[in-house]
C-alpha positions as MATLAB code, in Angstrom:
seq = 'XXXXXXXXXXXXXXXXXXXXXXXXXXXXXXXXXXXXXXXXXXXXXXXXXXXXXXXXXXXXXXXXXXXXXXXXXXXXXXXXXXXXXXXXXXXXXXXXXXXXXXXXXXXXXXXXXXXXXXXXXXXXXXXXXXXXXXXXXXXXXXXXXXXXXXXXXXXXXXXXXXXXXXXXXXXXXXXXXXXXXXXXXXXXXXXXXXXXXXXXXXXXXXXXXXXXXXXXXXXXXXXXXXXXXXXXXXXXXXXXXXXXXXXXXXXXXXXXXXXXXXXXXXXXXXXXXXXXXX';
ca = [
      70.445  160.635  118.088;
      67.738  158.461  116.948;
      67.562  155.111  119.327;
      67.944  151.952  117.479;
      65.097  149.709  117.303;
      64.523  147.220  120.669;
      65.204  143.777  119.033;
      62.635  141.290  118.482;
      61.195  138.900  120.782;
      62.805  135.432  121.216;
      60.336  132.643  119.682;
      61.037  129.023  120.559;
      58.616  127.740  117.900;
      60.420  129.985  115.026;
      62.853  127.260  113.190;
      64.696  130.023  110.975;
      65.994  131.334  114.495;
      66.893  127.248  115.022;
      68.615  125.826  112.313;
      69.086  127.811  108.572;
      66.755  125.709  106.446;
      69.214  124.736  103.705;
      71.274  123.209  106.703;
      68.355  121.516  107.668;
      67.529  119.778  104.222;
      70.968  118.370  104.175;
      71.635  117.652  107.953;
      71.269  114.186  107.379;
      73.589  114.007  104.414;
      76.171  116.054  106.219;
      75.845  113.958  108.899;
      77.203  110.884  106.723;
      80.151  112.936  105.091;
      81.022  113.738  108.566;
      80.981  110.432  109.917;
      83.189  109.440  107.743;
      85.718  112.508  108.126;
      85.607  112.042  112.042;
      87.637  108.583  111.451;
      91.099  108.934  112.921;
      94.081  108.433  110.510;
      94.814  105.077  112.124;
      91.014  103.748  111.050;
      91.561  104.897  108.071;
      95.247  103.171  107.820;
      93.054   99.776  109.115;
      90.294  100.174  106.725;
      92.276  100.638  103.660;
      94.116   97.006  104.897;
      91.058   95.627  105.203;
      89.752   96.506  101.297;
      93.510   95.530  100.466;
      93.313   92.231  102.148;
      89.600   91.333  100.033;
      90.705   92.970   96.617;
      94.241   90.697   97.088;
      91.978   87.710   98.349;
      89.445   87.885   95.293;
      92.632   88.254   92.979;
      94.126   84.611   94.667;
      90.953   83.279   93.838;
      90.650   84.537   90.056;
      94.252   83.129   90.066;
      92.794   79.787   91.230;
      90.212   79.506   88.662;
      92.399   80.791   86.246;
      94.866   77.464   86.599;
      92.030   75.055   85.664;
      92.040   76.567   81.864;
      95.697   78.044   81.850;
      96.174   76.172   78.070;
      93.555   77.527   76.912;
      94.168   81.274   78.197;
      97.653   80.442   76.706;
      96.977   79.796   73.316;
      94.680   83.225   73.543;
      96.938   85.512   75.049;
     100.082   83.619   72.585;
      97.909   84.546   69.584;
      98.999   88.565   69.181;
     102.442   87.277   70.131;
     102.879   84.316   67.879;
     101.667   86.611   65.208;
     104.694   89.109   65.563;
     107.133   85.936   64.855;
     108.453   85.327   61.187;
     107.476   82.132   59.373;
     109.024   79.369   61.994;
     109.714   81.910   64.561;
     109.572   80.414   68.432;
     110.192   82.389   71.447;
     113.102   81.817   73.173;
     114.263   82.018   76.968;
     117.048   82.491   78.714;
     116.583   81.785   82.117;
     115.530   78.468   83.867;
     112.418   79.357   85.370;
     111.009   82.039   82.761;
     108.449   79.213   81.325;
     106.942   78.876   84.511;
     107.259   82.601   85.425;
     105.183   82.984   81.920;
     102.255   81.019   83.825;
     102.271   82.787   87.174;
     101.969   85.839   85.174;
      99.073   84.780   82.849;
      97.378   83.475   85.372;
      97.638   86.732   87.830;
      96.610   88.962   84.787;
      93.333   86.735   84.199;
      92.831   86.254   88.209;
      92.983   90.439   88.171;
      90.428   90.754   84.924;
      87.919   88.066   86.740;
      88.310   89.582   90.095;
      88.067   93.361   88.719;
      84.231   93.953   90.151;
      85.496   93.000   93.681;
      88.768   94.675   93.304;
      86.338   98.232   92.000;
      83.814   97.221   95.013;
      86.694   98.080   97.534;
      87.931  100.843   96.078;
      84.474  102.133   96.095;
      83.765  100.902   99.874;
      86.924  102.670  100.809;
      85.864  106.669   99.769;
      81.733  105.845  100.328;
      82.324  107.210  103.876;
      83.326  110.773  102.598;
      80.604  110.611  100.250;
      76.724  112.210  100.876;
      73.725  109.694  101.243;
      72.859  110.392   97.365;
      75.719  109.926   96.419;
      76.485  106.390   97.953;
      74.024  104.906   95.512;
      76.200  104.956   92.760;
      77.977  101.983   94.423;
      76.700   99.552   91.588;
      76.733  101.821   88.670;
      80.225  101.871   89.207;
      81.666   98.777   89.687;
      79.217   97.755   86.321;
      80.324  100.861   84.656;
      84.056  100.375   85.690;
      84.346   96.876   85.225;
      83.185   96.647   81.706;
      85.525   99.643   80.630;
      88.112   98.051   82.383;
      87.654   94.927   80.598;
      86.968   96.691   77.414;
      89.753   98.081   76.752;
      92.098   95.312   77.825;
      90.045   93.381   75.084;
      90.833   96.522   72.926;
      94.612   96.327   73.479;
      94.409   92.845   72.833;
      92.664   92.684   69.847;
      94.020   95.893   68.198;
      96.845   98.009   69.445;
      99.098   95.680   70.716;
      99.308   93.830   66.965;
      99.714   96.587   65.338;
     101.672   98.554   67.398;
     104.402   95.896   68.045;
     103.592   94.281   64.654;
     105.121   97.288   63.143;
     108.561   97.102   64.712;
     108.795   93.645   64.592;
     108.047   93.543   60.914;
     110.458   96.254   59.936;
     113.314   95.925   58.034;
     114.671   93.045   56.395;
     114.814   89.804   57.499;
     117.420   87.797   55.668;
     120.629   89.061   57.839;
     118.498   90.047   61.110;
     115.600   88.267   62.695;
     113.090   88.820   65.225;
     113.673   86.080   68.259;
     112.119   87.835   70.935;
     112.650   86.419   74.755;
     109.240   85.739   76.245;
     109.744   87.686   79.625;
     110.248   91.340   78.163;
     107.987   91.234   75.515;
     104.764   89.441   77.560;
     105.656   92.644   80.139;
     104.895   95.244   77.098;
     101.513   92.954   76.402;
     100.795   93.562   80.283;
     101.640   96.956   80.830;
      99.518   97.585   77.234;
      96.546   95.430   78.474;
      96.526   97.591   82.228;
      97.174  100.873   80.342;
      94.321  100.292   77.805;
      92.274   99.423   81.302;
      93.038  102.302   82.951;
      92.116  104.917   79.942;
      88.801  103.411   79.304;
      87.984  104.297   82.929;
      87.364  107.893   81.189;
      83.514  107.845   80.897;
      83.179  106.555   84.236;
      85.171  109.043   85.517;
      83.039  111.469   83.918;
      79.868  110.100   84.910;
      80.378  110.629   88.285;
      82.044  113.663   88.404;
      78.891  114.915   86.302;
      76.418  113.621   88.883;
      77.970  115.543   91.660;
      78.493  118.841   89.657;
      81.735  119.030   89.684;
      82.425  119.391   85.921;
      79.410  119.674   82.833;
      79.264  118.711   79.305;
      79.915  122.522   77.957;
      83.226  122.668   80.209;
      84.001  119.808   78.780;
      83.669  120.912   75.350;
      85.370  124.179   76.154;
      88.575  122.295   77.518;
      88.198  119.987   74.051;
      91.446  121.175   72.053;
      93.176  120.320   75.955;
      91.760  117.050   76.514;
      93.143  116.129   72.881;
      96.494  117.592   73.740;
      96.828  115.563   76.813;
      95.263  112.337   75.119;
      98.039  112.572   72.681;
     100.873  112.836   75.061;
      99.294  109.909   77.329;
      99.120  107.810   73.902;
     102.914  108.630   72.675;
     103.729  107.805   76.864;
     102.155  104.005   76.661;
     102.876  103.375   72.799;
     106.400  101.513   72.435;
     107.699  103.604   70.192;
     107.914  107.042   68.580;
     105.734  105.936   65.552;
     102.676  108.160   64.580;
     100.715  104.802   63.674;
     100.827  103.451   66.883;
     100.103  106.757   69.170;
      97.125  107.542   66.652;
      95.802  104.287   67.342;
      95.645  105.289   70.920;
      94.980  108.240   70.634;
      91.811  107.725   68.418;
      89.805  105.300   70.504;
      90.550  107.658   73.409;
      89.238  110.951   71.593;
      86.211  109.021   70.914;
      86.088  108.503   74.809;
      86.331  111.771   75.353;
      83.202  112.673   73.191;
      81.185  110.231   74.647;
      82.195  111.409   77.751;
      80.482  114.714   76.758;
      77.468  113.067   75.784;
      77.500  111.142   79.068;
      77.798  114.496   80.715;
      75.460  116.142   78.967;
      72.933  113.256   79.708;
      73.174  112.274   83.515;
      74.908  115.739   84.468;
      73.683  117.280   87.829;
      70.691  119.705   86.388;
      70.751  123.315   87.639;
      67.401  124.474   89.672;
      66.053  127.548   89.911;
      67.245  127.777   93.207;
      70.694  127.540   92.644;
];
């Protein structure tokens, strides 16, 4: 039996018997993420309050500012409205406080578009604990990134879908026997929910953009997972359209497959490159 070999001497000044050295280029970076996992349930409980009680705080404000030039964000946000009314159409109402209701709401839609970067910042501030050190730089390139897609597609929705979309049903049919005399409540709540869905898709580059930076997806798996991503676009599209129509989910659909390829290009772009060490 051949004796096995006596092991080799301990050396103090030998770091790879110290610390693995792909531990050590990241120690500090792992230090952050685990910061950040070490808070208890209850901080985390108190720090999502506290991002709640600034996001709700900037949205007062935008609601604020938003009162000194209510007319004139009435007569902009009225225009796609008014336009889905027959020649010497009005609105009509049937409860006492709906007019003034109308208002509140106007003004809490603009006070969330103005206060959007602060509302992003939060949201941001909130998950930055869990995140590396090179990753917490991003901070600003996503509120900028999120903010204007956010605001880009309600301008979007306002511009394009939500005319056509709504002008389609409210133009159908004849009009001698039946006409269209909308209440104001019900249909401003399909502008809103239109406006905040519109948002909400846009957010698909940024998204990307990030996810790509970390490594978690790249531009070919995105183009691999293409005839999907359409699939799903399509089904999102017939979910926030207000009807069953084909014109209105394509006009959805189509400004969101086009977000979807520049999502690959974005990918593609400022996706996490591959060293020969990996």
């Amino acid at each position: 039996m051949i004796p096995a070999p006596p092991p080799a001497p301990f050396d103090a000044d030998d770091e790879r018997l110290v610390r693995p050295p792909e531990r050590a280029n990241h120690a500090g970076e792992e230090d952050d993420a685990d910061a950040g996992a070490r808070m208890s349930f209850l901080e985390h409980l108190d720090e999502l309050r506290r991002r709640l009680m600034i996001a709700a705080a900037a949205i007062v404000i935008g609601m604020a500012i938003s009162f000194f030039f209510i007319n004139d964000i009435y007569a902009f946000i009225m225009q796609p409205l008014a336009a889905l009314l027959p020649p010497g159409g009005h609105f009509i109402t049937t409860e006492l406080t709906e007019k003034f209701m109308l208002y509140m709401k106007i003004a809490a839609l603009c006070g969330l578009l103005l206060a959007s970067p602060i509302v992003l910042a939060q949201v941001w501030l909130f998950v930055a604990p869990g995140l590396y050190a090179h990753e917490k730089r991003f901070a600003i390139p996503f509120v900028v990134l999120a903010s204007g897609f956010f605001i880009g597609g309600a301008a979007f929705s306002h511009y394009f879908v939500f005319p056509i979309a709504f002008g389609f049903f409210a133009q159908f049919g004849p009009t001698d026997l039946v006409q269209f005399t909308p209440t104001i409540g019900p249909l401003f709540a399909a502008y809103v929910k239109m406006v905040l869905a519109l948002g909400i898709v846009f957010q698909l580059p940024t998204v990307v953009f990030f996810l790509a930076r970390m490594g978690m997806i790249t531009a070919r798996w995105l183009v691999k997972k293409t005839k999907y991503a359409i699939l799903v676009i399509f089904v999102v599209a017939a979910i926030i359209t207000p009807g069953p129509d084909v014109v209105s989910q394509t006009l959805v659909a189509a400004p969101m497959v086009v977000l979807y390829g520049v999502s690959i290009g974005i990918a593609w772009v400022f996706g996490k490159k591959k060293t020969i060490a990996d």
